[in-house]
DRENLORO-133005 format. One record per residue: x, y, z of N, C-alpha, C in turn. Coordinates in steps of 0.05 Angstrom, whole numbers, plus 5000, padded with zeros to 4 digits. Layout:
XYZXYZXYZ
...
//
This chain:
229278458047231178528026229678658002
230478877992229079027970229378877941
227578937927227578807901229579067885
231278847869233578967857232179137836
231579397824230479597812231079477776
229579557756229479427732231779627719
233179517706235179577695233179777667
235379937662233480147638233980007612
231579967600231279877574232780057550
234279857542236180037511235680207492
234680427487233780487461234280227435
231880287419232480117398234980347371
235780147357237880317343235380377320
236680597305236280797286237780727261
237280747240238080677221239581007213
242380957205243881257199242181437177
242081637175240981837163242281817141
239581847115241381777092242182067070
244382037072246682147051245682307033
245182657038245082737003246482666980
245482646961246282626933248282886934
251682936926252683106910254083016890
253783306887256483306854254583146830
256483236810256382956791258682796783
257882636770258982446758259082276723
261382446710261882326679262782086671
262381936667262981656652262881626628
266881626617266581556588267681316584
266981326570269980986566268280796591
270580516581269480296603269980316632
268380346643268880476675267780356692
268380286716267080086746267580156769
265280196775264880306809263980116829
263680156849263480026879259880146875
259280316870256880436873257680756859
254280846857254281156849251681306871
252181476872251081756891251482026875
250382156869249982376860247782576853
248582816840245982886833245182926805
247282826794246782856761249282616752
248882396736250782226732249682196705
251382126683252182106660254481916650
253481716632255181546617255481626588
257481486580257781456548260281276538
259181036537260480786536258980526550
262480446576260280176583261580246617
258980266630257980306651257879966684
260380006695258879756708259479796738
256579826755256479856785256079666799
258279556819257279266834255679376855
254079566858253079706882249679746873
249479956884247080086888248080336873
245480476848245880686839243280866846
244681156859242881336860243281636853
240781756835242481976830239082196826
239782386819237082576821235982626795
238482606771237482586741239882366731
239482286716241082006699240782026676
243082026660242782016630244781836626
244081636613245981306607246181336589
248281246575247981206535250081046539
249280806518251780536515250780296537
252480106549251679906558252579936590
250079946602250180066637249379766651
251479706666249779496688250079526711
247979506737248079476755246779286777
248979206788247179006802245378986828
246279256849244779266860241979406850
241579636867238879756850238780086839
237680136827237180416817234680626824
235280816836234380996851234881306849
232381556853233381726846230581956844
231682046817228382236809229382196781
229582216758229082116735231581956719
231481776700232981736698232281726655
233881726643233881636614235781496607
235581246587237381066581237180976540
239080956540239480936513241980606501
240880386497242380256496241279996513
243179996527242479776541243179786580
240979676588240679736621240579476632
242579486650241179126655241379186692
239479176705239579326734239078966754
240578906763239378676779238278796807
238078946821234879056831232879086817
231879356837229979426824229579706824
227479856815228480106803225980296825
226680506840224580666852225280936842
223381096831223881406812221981566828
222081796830220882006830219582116816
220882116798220282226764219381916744
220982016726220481816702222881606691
223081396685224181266666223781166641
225881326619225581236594228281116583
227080916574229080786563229080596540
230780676526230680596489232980386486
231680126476234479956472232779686484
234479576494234679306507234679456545
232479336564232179426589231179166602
232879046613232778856639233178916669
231278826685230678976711229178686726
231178646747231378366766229378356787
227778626790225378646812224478806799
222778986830220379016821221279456809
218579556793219379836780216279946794
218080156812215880356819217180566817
214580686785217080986780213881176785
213981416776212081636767210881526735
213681566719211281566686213581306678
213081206660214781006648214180996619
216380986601215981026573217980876561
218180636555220180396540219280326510
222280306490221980316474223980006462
223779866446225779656449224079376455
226679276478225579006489226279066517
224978976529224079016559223078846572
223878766595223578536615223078526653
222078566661221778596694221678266703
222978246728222478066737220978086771
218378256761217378326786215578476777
214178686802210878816787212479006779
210079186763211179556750208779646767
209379946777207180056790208080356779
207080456769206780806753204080896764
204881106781202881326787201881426765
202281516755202381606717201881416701
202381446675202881366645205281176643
204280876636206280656626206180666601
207680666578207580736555209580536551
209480276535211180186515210980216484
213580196467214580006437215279886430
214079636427216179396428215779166435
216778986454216078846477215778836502
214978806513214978746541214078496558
215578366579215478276590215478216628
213478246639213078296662211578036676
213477866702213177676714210777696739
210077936747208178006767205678246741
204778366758202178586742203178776739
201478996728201979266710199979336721
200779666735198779806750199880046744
198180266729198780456724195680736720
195880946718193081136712192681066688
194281086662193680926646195380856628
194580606611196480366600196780416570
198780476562198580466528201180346515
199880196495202479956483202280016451
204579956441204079846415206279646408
206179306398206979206398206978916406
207878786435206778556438207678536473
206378486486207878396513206278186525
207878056549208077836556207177826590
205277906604204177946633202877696648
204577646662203577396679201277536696
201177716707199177826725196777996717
196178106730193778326720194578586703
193378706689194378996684191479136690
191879386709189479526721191579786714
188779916713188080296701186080356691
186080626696182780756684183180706654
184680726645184580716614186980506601
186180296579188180156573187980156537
190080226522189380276493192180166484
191779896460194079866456193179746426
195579806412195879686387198379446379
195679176376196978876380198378866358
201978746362202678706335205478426340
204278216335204677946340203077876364
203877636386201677566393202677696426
201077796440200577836469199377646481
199977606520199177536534198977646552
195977706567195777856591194377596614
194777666641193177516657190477536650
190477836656188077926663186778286650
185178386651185078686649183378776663
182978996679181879086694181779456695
180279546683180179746678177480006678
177480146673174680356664174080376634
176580346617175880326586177880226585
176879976557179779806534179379896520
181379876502180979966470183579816459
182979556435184779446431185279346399
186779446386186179446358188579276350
189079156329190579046314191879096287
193779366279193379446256194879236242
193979296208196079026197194678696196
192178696206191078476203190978346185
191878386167191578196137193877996132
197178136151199778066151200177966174
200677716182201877596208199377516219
199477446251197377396269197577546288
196277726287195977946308193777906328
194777806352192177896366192977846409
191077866425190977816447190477646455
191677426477189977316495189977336520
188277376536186777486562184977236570
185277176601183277076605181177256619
181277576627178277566635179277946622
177078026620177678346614174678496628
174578706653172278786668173679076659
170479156657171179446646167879616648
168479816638165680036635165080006610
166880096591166380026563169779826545
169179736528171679536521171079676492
172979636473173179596443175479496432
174179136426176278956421177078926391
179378896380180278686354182478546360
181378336350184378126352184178036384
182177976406182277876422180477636431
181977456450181777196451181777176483
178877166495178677216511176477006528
177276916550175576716566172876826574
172777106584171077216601171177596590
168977646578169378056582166678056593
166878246616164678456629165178726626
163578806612163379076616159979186599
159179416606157279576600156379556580
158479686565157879776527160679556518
160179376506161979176483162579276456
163979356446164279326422166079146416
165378906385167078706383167578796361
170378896351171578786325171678596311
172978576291174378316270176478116288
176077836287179177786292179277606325
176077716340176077666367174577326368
175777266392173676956399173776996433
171177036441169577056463167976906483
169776776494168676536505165576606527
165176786544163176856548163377236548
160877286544161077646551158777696566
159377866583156478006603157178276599
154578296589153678646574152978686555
152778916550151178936524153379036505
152478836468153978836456153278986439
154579196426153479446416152979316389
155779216370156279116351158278906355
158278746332159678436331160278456299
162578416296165178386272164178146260
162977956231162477796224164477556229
167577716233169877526222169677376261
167877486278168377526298167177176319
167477136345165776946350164476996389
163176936392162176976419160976726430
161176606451160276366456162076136459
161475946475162975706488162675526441
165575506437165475336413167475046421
166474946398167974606397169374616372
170874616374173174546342173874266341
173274146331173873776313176773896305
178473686318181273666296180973726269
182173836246181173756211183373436204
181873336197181673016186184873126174
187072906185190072806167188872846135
191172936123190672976093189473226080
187673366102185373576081186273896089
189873796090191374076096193974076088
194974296083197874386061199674366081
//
């Protein structure tokens, strides 16, 4: 009796071919979609998608939410964004106002101005540029990093170049870079400064940082910094400044206002 022949194996399925972007799309007034697709979409008002938004240029103004994710080649926002995905660009996202984003942001350039929040990494091929705050629950990976203001990084921030101006207090995991450069303007008003636990670099130039560990080549220490260890050579050191494992004694009840 012959052996019954193998039955032909199924192709595996294909996922459907996805959908050009057409047309556009105006949004004035308070308006709600299932989702957006397009190639140019525009708000002016209040914006709310229970879907997935994708479009090829975006211009938001007023209060936009969506909950799935946002996708596309550039987008600009003015107001307020609150995206519960997460955001993949082509291009760039700028966005001025209040910007909440529920995962992770992999755009080209990124430029936020406001208050700003990720709940996931940022990855910019390009230029991350904040004003303001920021807050990011994973790392910051970008060509290079520039802040002014204060943000809040549970993870690493890596790039060839990182230059920011501290203004209240920051937290980074980590820095990892080819050059820092970190100044604190305004030092005389408030407490301005960083804390980092490790910063590896080629050359660094710190003020206002508070730091477990810096390696790098050439050090320069500003005013303002406390250095728990450094490897490299320190070009100059800020008087106001400190380097080295210290012990601080409580100050004795009573001999303070």
């Amino acid at each position: 009796m012959s052996a019954a022949s193998p039955s032909p194996t199924a192709p595996a399925p294909t996922a459907p071919p996805s959908l050009p972007r057409t047309g556009e799309i105006h949004d004035v007034g308070a308006v709600r979609r299932d989702s957006v697709r397009a190639q140019r979409w525009t708000t002016k008002g209040a914006a709310k998608v229970l879907g997935d938004a994708e479009a090829d240029a975006a211009d938001l103004s007023g209060l936009v939410s969506i909950r799935g994710s946002l996708s596309g080649g550039t987008v600009t926002t003015s107001g307020t964004l609150d995206v519960g995905g997460g955001v993949r660009l082509a291009g760039a996202l700028t966005a001025a106002g209040t910007t909440t984003i529920g995962q992770d942001v992999l755009v080209h350039e990124l430029h936020l101005s406001g208050s700003a929040s990720v709940s996931g990494r940022v990855e910019v091929s390009g230029r991350c540029l904040w004003k303001g705050s920021l807050e990011v629950v994973q790392g910051v990976s970008a060509e290079r990093v520039e802040f002014e203001g204060r943000g809040t990084i549970d993870g690493a921030v890596r790039a060839k170049e990182v230059e920011g101006r501290v203004r209240g207090v920051s937290r980074f995991g980590s820095i990892v870079a080819d050059r820092v450069r970190i100044h604190r303007p305004g030092r005389l008003f408030g407490d301005n400064h960083l804390e980092v636990l490790s910063i590896q670099a080629n050359e660094v130039e710190l003020e206002g940082v508070h730091a477990q560990y810096v390696k790098a080549e050439r050090i320069a220490i500003g005013p303002g910094c406390q250095i728990a260890q450094a490897d490299g050579t320190i070009s100059r050191q800020h008087p106001s400044s400190h380097v080295g494992p210290a012990v601080r004694s409580p100050t004795p009840y009573g001999l303070t206002r």
